[in-house]
C-alpha positions, 0 to 999 in steps of 0.5 A: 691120111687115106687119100683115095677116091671114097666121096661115101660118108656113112651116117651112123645115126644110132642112139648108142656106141654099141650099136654104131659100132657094129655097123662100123666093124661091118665097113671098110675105113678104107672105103668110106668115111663116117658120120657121127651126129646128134644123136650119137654124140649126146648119147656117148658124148666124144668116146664115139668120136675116139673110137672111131678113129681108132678103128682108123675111120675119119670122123665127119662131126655132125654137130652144126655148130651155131651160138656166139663167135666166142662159144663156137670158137671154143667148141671147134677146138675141142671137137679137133683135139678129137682128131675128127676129120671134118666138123661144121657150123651153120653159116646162117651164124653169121660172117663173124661167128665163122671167123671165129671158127676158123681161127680156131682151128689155125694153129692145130697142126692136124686141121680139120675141114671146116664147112657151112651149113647151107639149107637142110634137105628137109626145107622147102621154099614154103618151111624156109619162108616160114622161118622168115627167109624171102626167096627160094632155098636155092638163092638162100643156099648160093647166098649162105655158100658165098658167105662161108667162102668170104669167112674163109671156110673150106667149104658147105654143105648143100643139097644136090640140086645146088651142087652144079651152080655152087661148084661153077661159082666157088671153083675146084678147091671149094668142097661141097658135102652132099646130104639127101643122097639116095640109091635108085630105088631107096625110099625118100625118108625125111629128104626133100631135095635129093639126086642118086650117088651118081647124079651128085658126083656128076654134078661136082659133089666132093662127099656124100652123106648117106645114112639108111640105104647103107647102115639098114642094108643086109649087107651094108658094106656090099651097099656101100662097095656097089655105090663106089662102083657106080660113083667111080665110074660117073667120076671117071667119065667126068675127067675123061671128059675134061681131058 
């Protein structure tokens, strides 16, 4: 497994292999880590997966997993004997459907992370409510994360404004993924609750999800290198920090 610091994952958000592909053979898996999605996934179903990692990427499966214990529990064997390194239920699913989950996955001898969605970046306090949930999206993200934790997930994903406060109550071995990362001067797009790369990494984040200002870029593989360059150095202050 490629152990170096690369907390990027590039989000192939395309409606074809074909053209994920080409913006996978432009990027160094040595560099980052990618996304497949919905889109990609419906679309060519677990070839995208496959051939990915046969390009010698390691594959976070996007696919947010959220039905009866049994149904999710069949699903996250089947996404792992694709050898995805990283895959993800709702946590929303309950405590139930999450040990479902987990126990999936403990006898593959090549597991893969298991992680709880949170709140999506899209949602606000006011679209949150209008699903029925009281309180802030912060409190319903803290009460999501400590249920992922009690179900023996690995970690959660959250919005960067979450990833401090979660990190100081979950500790160093939890794994927090960030998605609604932006570049300094990037346009917003669909994300609500967003910080830079360096801003994210500063406050704890493990992984980054970063989609358009890397796979829309000229040139994304310099896109991406230029934002490793400024995540290492934040990282690095960070431990020098500590020590």
């Amino acid at each position: 497994m490629i152990t170096s610091f690369k907390p990027v994952i590039v989000a192939l958000d395309f409606p074809n292999l074909k053209q994920a592909l080409a913006l996978a053979d432009k990027l160094d898996p040595t560099e980052c880590r990618v996304k497949v999605g919905k889109e990609l996934f419906t679309g060519e179903g677990p070839e995208s997966v496959r051939a990915l990692v046969t390009r010698g990427f390691e594959v976070f499966l996007d696919l947010k997993f959220h039905d009866i214990p049994n149904t999710v529990a069949s699903a996250c064997r089947s996404a792992a004997d694709l050898g995805c390194w990283m895959l993800n239920v709702h946590a929303a699913g309950g405590r139930t459907m999450m040990e479902a989950a987990c126990g999936a996955l403990m006898d593959n001898p090549d597991r893969p992370l298991l992680i709880g969605v949170t709140v999506l970046t899209s949602l606000d306090d006011v679209a949150l409510g209008e699903t029925g949930v009281s309180g802030s999206s912060e409190e319903q993200v803290y009460r999501l994360a400590r249920l992922a934790v009690d179900a023996g997930l690995d970690g959660a994903v959250c919005s960067p404004q979450e990833v401090s406060v979660l990190r100081g109550q979950m500790g160093t071995d939890f794994t927090l993924v960030t998605p609604g990362v932006r570049p300094p001067g990037s346009t917003f797009d669909d994300q609500i609750r967003i910080a830079t790369p360096s801003a994210a990494i500063a406050m704890g984040a493990n992984y980054l999800v970063i989609g358009r200002p890397i796979t829309r870029a000229p040139l994304p593989n310099e896109a991406l290198l230029a934002i490793n360059e400024a995540c290492m150095s934040t990282y690095r202050d960070s431990i020098g920090q500590e020590e």
